[in-house]
Gaussian input, Z-matrix of N, CA and C with variables (Angstrom, degrees):
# hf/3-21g

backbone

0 1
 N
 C     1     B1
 C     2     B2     1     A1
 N     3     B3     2     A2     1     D1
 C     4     B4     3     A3     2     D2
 C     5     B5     4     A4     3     D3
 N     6     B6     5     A5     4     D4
 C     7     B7     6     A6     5     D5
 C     8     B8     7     A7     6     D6
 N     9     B9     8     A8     7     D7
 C    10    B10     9     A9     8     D8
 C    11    B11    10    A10     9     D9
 N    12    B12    11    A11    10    D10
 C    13    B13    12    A12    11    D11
 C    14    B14    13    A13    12    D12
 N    15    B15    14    A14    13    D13
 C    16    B16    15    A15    14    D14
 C    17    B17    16    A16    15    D15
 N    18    B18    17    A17    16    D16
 C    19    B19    18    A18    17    D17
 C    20    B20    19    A19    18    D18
 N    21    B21    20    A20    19    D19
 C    22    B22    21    A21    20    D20
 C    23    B23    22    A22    21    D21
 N    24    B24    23    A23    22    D22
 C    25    B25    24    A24    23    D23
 C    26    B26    25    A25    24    D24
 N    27    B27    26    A26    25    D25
 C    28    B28    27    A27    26    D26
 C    29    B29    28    A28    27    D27
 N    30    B30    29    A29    28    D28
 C    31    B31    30    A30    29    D29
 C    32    B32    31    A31    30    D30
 N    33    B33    32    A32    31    D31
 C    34    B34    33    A33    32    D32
 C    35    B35    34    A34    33    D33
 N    36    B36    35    A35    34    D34
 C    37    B37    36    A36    35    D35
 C    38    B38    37    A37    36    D36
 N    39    B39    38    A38    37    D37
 C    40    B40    39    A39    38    D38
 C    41    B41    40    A40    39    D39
 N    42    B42    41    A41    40    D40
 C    43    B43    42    A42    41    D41
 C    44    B44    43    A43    42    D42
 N    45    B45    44    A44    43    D43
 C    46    B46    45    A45    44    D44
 C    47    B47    46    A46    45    D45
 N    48    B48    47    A47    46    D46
 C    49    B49    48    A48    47    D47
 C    50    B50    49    A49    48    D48
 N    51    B51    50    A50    49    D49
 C    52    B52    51    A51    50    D50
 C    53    B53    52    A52    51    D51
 N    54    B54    53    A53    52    D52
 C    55    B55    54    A54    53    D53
 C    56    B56    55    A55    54    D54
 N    57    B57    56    A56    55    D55
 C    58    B58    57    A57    56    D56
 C    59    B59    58    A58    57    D57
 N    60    B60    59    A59    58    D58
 C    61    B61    60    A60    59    D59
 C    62    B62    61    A61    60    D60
 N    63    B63    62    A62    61    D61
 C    64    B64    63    A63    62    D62
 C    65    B65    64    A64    63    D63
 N    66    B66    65    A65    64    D64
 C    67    B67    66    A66    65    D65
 C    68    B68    67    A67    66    D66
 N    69    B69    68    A68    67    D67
 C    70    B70    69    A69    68    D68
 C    71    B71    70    A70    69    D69
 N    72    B72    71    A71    70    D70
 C    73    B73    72    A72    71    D71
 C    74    B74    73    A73    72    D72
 N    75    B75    74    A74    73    D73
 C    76    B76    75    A75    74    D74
 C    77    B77    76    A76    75    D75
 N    78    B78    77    A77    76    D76
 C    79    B79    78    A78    77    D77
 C    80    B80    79    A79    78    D78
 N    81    B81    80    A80    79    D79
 C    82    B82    81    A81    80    D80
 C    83    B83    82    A82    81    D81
 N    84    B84    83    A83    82    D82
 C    85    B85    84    A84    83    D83
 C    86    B86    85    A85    84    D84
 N    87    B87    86    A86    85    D85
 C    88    B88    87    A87    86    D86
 C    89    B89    88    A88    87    D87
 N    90    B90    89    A89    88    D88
 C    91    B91    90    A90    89    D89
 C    92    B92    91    A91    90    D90
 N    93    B93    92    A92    91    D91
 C    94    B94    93    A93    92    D92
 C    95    B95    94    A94    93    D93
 N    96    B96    95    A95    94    D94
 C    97    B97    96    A96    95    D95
 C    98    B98    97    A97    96    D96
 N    99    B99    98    A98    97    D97
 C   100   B100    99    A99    98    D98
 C   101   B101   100   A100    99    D99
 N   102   B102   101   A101   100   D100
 C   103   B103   102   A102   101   D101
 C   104   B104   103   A103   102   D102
 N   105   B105   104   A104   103   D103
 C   106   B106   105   A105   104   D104
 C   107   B107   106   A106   105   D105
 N   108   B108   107   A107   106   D106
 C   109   B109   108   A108   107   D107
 C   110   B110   109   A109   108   D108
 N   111   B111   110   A110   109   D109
 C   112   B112   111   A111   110   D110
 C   113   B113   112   A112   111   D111
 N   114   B114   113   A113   112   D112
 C   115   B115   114   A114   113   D113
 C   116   B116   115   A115   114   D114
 N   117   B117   116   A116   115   D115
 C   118   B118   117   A117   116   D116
 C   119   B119   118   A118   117   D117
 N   120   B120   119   A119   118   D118
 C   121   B121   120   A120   119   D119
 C   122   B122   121   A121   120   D120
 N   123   B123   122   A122   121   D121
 C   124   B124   123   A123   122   D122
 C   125   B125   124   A124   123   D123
 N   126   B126   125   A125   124   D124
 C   127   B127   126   A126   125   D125
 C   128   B128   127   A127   126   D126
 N   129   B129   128   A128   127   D127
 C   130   B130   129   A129   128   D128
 C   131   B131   130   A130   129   D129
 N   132   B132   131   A131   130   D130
 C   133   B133   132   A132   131   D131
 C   134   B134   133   A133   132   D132
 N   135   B135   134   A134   133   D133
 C   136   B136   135   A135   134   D134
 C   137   B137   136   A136   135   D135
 N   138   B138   137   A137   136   D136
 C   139   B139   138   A138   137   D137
 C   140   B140   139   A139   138   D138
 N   141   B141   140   A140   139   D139
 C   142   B142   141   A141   140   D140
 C   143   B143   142   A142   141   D141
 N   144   B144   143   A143   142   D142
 C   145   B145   144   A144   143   D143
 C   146   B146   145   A145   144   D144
 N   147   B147   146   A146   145   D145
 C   148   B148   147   A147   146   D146
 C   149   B149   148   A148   147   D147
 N   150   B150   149   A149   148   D148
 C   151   B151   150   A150   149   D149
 C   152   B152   151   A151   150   D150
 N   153   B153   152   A152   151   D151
 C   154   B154   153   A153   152   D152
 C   155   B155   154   A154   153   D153
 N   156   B156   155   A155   154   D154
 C   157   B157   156   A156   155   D155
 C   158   B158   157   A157   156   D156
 N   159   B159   158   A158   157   D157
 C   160   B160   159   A159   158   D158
 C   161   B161   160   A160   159   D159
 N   162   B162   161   A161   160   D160
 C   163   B163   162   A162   161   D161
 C   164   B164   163   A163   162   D162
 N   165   B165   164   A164   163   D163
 C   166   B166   165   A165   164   D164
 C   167   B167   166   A166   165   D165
 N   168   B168   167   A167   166   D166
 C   169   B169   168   A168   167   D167
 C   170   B170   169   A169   168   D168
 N   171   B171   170   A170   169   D169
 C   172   B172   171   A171   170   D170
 C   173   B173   172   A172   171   D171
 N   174   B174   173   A173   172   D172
 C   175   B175   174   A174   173   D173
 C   176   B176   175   A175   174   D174
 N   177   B177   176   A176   175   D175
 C   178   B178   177   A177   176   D176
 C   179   B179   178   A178   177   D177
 N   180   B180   179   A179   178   D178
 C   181   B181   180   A180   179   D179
 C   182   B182   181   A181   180   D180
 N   183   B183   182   A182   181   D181
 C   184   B184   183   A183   182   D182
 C   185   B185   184   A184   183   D183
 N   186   B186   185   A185   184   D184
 C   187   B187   186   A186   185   D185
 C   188   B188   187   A187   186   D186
 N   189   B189   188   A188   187   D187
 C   190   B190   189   A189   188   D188
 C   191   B191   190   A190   189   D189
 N   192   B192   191   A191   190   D190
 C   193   B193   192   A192   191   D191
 C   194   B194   193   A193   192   D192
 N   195   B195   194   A194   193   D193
 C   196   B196   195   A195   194   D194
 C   197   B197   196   A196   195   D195
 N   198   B198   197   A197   196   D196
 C   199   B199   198   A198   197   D197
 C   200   B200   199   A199   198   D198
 N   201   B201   200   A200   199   D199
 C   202   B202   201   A201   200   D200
 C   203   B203   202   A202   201   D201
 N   204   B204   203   A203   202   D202
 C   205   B205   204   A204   203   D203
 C   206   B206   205   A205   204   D204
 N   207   B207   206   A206   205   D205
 C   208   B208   207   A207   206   D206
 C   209   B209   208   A208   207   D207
 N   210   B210   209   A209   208   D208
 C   211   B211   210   A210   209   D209
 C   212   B212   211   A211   210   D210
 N   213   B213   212   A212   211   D211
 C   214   B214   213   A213   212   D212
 C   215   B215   214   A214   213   D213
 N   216   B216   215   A215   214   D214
 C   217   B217   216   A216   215   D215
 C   218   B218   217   A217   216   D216
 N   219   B219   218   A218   217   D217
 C   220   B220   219   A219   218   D218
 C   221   B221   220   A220   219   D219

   B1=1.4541
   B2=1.5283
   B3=1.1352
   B4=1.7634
   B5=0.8964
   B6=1.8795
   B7=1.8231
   B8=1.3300
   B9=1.9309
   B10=1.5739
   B11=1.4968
   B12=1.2399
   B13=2.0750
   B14=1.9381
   B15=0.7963
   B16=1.6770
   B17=1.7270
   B18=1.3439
   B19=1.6202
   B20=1.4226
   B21=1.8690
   B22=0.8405
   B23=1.5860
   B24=1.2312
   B25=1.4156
   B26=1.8828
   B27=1.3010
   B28=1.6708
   B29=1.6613
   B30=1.4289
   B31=1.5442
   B32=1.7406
   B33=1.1778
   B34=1.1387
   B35=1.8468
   B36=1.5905
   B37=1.5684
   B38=1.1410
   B39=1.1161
   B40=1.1819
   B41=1.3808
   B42=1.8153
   B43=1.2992
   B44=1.2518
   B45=1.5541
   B46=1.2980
   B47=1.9140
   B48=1.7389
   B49=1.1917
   B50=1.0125
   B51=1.2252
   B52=1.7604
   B53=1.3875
   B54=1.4749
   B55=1.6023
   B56=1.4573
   B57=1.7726
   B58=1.8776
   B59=1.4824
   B60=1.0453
   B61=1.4877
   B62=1.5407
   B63=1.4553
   B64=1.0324
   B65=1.3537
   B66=1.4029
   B67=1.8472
   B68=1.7277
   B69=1.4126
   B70=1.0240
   B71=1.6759
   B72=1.2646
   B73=1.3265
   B74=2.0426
   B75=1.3128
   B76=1.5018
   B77=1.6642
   B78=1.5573
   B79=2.1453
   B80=1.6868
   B81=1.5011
   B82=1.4458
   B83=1.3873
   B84=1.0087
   B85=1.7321
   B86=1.6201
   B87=1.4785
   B88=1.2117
   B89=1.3238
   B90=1.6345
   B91=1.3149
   B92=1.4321
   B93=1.3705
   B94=1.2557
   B95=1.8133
   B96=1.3338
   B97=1.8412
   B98=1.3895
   B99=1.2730
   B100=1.7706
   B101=1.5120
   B102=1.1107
   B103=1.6306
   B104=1.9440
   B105=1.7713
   B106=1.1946
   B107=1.5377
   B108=1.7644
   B109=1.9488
   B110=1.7526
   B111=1.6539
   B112=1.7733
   B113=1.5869
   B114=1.7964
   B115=1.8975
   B116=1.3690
   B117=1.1920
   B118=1.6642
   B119=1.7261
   B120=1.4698
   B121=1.4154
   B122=1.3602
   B123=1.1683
   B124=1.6007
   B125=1.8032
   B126=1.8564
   B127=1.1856
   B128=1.6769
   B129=1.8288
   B130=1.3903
   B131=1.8904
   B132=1.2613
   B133=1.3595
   B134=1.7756
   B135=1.9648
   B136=1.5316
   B137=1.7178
   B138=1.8385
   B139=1.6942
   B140=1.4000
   B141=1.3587
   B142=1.6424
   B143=1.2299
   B144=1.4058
   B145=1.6688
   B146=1.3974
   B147=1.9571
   B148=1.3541
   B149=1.5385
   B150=1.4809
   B151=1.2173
   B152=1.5937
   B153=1.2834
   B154=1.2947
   B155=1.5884
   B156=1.4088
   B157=1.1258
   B158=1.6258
   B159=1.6614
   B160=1.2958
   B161=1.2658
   B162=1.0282
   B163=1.3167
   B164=1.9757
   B165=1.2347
   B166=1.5756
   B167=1.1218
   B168=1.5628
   B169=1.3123
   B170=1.7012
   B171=1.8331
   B172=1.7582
   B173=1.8587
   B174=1.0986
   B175=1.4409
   B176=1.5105
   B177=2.0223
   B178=1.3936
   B179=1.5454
   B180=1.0973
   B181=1.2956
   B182=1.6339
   B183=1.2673
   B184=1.2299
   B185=1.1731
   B186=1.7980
   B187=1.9849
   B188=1.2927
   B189=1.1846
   B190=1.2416
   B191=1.5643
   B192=1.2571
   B193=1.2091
   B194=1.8425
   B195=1.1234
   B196=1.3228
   B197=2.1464
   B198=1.6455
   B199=1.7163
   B200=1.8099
   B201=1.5539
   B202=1.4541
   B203=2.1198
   B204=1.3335
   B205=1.2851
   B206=1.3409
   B207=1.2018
   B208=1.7884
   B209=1.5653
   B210=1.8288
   B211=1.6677
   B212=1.4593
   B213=1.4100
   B214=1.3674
   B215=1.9041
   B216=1.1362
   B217=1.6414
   B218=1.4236
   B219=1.9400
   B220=1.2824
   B221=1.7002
   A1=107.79
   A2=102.73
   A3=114.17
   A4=105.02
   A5=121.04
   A6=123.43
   A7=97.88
   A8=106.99
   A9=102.18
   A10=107.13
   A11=99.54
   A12=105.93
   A13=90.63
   A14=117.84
   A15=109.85
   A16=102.08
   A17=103.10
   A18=121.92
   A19=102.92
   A20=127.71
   A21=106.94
   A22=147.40
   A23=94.63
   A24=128.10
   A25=110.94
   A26=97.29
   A27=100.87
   A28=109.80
   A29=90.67
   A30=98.54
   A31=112.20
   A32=125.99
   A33=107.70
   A34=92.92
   A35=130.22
   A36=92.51
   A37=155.97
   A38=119.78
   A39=138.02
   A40=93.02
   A41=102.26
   A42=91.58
   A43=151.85
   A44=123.22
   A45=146.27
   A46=115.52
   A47=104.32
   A48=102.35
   A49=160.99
   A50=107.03
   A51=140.62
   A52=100.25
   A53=100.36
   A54=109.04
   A55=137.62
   A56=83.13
   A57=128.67
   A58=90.12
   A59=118.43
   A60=136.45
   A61=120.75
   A62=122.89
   A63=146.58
   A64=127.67
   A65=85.90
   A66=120.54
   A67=108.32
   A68=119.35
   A69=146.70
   A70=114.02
   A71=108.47
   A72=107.56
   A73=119.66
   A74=90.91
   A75=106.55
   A76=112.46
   A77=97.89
   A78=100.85
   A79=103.90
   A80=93.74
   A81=87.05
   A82=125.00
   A83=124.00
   A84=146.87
   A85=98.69
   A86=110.94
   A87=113.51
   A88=124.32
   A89=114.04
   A90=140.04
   A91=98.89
   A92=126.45
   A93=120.00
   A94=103.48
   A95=101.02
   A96=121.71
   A97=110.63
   A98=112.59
   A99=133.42
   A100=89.91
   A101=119.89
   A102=122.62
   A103=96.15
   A104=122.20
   A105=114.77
   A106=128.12
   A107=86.83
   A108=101.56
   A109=100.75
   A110=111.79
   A111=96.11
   A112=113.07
   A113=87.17
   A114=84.89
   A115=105.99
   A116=151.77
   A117=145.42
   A118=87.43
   A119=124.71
   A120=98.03
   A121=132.53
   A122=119.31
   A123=122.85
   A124=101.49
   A125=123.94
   A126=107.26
   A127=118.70
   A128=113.10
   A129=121.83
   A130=113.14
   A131=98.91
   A132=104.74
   A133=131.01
   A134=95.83
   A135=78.64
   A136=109.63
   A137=106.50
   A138=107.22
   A139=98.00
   A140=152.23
   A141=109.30
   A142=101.45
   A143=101.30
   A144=120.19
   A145=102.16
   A146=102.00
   A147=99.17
   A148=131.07
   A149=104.93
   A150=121.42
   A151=133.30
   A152=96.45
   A153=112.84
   A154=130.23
   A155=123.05
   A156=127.62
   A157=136.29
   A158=107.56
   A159=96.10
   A160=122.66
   A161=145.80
   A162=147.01
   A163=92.40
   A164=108.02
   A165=132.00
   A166=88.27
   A167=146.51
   A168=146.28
   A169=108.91
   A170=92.10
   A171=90.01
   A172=121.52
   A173=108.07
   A174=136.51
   A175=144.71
   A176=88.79
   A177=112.84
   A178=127.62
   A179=132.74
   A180=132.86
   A181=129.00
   A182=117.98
   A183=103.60
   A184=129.28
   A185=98.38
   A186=97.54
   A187=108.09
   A188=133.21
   A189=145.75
   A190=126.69
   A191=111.31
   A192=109.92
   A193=112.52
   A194=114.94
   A195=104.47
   A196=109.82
   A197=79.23
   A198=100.77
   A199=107.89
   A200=107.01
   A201=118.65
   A202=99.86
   A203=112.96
   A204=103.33
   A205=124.67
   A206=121.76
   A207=104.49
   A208=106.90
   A209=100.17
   A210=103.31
   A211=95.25
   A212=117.79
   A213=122.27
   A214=98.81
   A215=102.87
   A216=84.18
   A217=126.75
   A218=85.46
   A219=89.64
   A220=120.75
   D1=146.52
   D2=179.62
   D3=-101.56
   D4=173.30
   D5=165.54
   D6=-33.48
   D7=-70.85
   D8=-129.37
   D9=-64.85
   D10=-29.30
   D11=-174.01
   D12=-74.63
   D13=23.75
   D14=176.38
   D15=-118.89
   D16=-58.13
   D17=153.82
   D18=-27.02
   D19=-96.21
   D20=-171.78
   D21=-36.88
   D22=-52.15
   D23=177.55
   D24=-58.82
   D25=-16.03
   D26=167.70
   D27=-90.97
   D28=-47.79
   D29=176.67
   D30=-53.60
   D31=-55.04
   D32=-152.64
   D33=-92.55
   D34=-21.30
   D35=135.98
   D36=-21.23
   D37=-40.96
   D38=-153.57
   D39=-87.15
   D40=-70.94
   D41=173.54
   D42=-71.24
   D43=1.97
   D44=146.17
   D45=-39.68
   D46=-69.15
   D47=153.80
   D48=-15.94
   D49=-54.00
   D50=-161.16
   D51=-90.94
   D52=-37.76
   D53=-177.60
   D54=-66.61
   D55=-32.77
   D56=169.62
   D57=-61.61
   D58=-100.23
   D59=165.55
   D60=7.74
   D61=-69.79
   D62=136.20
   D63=6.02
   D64=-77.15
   D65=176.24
   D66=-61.11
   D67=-64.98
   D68=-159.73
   D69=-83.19
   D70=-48.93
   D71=-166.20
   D72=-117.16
   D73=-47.10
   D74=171.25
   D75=-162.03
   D76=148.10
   D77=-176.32
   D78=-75.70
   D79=-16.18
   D80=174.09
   D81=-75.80
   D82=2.46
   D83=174.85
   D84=-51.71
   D85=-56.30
   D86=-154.77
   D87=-69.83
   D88=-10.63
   D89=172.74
   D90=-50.95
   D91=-30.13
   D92=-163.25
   D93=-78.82
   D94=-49.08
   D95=162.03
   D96=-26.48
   D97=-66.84
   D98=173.38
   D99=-43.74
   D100=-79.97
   D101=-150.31
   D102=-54.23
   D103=-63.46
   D104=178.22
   D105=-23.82
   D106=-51.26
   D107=-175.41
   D108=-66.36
   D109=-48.76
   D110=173.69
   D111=-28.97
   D112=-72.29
   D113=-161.40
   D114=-70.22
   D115=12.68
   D116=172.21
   D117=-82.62
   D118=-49.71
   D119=176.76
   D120=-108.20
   D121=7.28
   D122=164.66
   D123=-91.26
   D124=4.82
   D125=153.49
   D126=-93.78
   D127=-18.61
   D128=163.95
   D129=-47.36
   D130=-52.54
   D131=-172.56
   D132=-90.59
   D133=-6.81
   D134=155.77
   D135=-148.66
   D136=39.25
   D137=-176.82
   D138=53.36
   D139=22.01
   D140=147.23
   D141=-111.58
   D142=156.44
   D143=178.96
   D144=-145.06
   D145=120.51
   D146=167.45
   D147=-56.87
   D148=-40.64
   D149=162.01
   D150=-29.48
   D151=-75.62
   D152=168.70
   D153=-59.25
   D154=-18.03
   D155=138.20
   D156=-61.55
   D157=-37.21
   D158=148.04
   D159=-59.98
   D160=-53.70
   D161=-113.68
   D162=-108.16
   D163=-5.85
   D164=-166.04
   D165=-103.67
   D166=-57.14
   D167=-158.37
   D168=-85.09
   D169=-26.09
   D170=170.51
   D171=-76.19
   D172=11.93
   D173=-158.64
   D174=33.37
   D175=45.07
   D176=155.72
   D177=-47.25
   D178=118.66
   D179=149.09
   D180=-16.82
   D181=121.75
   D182=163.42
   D183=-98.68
   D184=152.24
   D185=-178.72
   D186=-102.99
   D187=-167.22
   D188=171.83
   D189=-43.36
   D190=-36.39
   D191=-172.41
   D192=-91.26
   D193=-22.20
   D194=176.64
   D195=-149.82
   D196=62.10
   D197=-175.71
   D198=-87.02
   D199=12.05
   D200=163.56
   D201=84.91
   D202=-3.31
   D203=178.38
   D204=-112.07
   D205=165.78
   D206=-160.35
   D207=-89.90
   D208=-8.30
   D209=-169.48
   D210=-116.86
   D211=48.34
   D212=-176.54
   D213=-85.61
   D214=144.72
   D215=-170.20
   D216=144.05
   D217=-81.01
   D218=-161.98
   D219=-118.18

């Protein structure tokens, strides 16, 4: 497994969860949903991911999408 398939795969935990949560326990759950979807696109629009820096320091591989360079890609 790479960052980004670790990334995703955290992300859409998360938001699976939250949703459970949500549903089940409190609406305030979903705040957590809100916050995931923030950082899924303020990491589209400027390459950092808290995530993915952990997941870099746990000494996952990086893939393409968040290999720390701006000309990662192409």
């Amino acid at each position: 497994m790479n960052v980004d398939r670790a990334v995703l795969s955290l992300a859409g935990t998360m938001v699976l969860v939250s949703l459970a949560l949500g549903h089940f326990v409190s609406p305030y759950w979903l705040l957590l949903t809100a916050f995931v979807g923030l950082n899924l696109l303020q990491a589209a629009f400027t390459g950092f991911c808290p995530a993915a820096t952990i997941f870099r320091k746990l000494g996952l591989k990086s893939g393409p999408a968040f290999c720390g360079s701006a000309t990662a890609g192409r």
